[in-house]
C-alpha positions in Angstrom: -21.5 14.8 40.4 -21.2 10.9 39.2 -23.4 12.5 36.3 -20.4 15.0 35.2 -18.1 12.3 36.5 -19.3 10.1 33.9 -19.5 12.8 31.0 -16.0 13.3 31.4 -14.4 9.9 31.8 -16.8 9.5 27.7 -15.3 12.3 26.8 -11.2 11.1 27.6 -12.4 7.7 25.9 -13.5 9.3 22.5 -10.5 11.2 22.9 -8.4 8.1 22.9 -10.1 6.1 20.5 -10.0 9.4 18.2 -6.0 9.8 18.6 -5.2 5.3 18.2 -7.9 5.8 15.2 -5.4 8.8 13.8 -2.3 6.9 14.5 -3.4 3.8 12.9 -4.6 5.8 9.6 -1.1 7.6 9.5 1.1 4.4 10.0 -1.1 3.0 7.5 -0.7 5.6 5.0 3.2 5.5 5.2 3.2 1.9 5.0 1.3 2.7 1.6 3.6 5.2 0.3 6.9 2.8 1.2 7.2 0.7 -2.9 8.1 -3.1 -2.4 10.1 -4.3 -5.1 10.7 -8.0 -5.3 14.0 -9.5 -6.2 13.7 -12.8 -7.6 17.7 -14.7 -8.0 19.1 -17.5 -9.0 19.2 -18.5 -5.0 16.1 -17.1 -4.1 13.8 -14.3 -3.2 14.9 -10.9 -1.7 11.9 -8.6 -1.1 12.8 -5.1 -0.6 11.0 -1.9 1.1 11.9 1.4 -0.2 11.8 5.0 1.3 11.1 7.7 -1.3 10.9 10.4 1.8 14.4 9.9 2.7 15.9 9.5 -0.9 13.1 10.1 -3.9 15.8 10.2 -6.6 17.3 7.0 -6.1 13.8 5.4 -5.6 11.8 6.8 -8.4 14.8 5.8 -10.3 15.1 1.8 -9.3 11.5 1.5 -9.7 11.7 2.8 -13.4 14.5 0.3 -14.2 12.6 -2.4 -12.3 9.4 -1.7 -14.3 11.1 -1.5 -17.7 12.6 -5.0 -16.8 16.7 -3.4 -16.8 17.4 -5.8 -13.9 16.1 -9.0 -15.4 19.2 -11.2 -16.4 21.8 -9.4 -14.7 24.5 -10.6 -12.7 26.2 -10.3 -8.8 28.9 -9.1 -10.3 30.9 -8.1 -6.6 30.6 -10.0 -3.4 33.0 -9.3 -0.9 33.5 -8.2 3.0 34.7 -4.3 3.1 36.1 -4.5 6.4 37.4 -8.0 7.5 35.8 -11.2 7.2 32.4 -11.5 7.1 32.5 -7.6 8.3 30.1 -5.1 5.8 29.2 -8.1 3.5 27.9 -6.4 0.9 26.2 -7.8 -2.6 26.4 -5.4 -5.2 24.8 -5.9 -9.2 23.3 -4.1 -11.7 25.6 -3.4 -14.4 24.0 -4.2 -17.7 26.9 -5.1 -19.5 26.9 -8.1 -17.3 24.4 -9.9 -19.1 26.4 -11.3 -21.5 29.5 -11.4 -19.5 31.0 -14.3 -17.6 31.9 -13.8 -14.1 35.8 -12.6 -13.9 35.9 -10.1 -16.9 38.0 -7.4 -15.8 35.1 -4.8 -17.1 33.0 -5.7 -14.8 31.0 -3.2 -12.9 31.7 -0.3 -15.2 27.8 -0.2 -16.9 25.0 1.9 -16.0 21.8 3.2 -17.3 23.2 5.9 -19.8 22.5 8.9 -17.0 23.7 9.4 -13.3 21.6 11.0 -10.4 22.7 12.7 -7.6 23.4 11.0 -4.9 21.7 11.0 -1.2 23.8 11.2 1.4 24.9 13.5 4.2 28.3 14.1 2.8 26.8 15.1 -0.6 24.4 17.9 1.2 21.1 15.9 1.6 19.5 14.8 4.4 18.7 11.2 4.8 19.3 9.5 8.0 18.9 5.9 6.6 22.3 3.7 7.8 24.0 0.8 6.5 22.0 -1.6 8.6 21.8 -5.4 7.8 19.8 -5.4 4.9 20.3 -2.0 3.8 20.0 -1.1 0.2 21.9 1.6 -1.5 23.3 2.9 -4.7 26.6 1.9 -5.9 28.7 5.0 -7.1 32.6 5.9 -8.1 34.4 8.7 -6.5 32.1 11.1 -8.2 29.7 11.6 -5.7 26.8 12.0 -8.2 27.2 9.2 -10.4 25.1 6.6 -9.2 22.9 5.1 -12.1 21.6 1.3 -12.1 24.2 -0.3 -10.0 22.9 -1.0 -5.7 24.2 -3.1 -3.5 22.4 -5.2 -0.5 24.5 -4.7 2.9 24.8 -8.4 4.5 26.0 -7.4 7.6 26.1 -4.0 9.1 28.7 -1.7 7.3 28.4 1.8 9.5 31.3 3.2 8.3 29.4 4.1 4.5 27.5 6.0 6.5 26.9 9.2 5.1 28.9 8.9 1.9 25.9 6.8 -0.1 22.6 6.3 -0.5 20.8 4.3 1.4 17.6 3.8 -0.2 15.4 0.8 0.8 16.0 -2.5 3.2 15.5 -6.2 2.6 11.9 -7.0 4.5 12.2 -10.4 3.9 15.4 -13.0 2.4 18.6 -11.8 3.9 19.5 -15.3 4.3 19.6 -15.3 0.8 21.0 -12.2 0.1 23.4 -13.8 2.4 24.0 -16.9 0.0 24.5 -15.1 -3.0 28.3 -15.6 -4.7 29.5 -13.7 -8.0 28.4 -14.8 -10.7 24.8 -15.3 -9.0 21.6 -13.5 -11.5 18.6 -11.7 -10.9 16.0 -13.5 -13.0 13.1 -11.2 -12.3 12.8 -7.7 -10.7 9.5 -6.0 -10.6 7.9 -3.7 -8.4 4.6 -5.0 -6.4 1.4 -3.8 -6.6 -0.6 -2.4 -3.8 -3.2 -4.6 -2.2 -5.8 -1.7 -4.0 -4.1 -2.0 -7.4 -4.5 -5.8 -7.1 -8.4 -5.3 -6.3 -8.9 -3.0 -9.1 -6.6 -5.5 -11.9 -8.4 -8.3 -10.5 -12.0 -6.3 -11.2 -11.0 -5.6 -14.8 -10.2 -9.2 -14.8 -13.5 -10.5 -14.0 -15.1 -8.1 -16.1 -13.4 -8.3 -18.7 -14.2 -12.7 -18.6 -17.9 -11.8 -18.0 -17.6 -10.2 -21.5 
């Protein structure tokens, strides 16, 4: 009896160890499949996670710009609080006309990439229950729901009523409070997407290799 006793109570513990074994592998996969893109300004570092489950378009597409270097140089072109002061703060940038423009001119905020996407929201017919959080990010857009292109914007502090009418793509994981610093007229120096610890190990082996030669 202790015999089967003890057969059994080996059995529930593979069991367990088996499922906290799965669980870790999965939450370890979707970490792995979630980009970071790093935001480097002219206050400071924002570092951003991105979801390409809940809105692949306008992921794929900010990591293409960030790798060809689009955001490097350009400006916070809009800061302002949507509904009352210091109410959905928001941050928004990534006009490329505003490289060589001075903080002010009236066209501001009219530039994109040359091409629009469709855009990921509720009200648009996609599902994708990201919200406008503190620290969301999203893709700035006119009244034409599917004309988002190269222009996002970094929620401050929460701004629920967006909800559903834009695309929430990413969140800041690290430097709100520097999101939070940011005033018009503020750059991005340096945008780039970050490289998975393997990619780093295998770039760092070509490295060493490559010095050995």
């Amino acid at each position: 009896m202790n015999l089967n006793r003890l057969r059994f109570a080996c059995a529930a513990l593979a069991a367990i160890l088996i499922g906290c074994l799965s669980v870790t592998a999965s939450s370890s996969a979707r970490a792995a499949s979630h980009p970071t893109v790093v935001m480097q300004t002219t206050k400071g570092t924002i570092t951003f996670e991105l979801y390409p489950e809940d809105a692949p378009l306008s992921v794929a597409n900010f990591i293409k710009l960030a790798n060809k270097g689009f955001y490097n140089g350009l400006m916070f072109h809009r800061v302002t609080d949507l509904a009352g002061p210091g109410q959905g703060h928001i941050v928004q940038g990534g006009d490329p006309t505003s490289k060589n423009k001075q903080v002010g001119d009236p066209s501001l905020g009219m530039g994109g990439p040359g091409y629009t996407i469709k855009g990921e929201f509720p009200q648009n017919g996609v599902h994708n229950p990201l919200v406008h959080d503190a620290g969301a990010l999203a893709m700035a857009r006119s009244s034409d729901p599917d004309s988002a292109g190269s222009q996002f914007y970094i929620v401050v502090t929460p701004a629920h009523f967006l909800d559903g009418q834009y695309a929430v793509f990413g969140k800041v994981v690290s430097g709100l409070p520097v999101a939070a610093n940011i005033v018009a007229g503020d750059r991005m120096t340096k945008v780039y997407v970050e490289k998975s610890p393997k990619k780093k190990a295998v770039n760092a082996a070509k490295g060493a290799k490559n010095k050995a030669k």
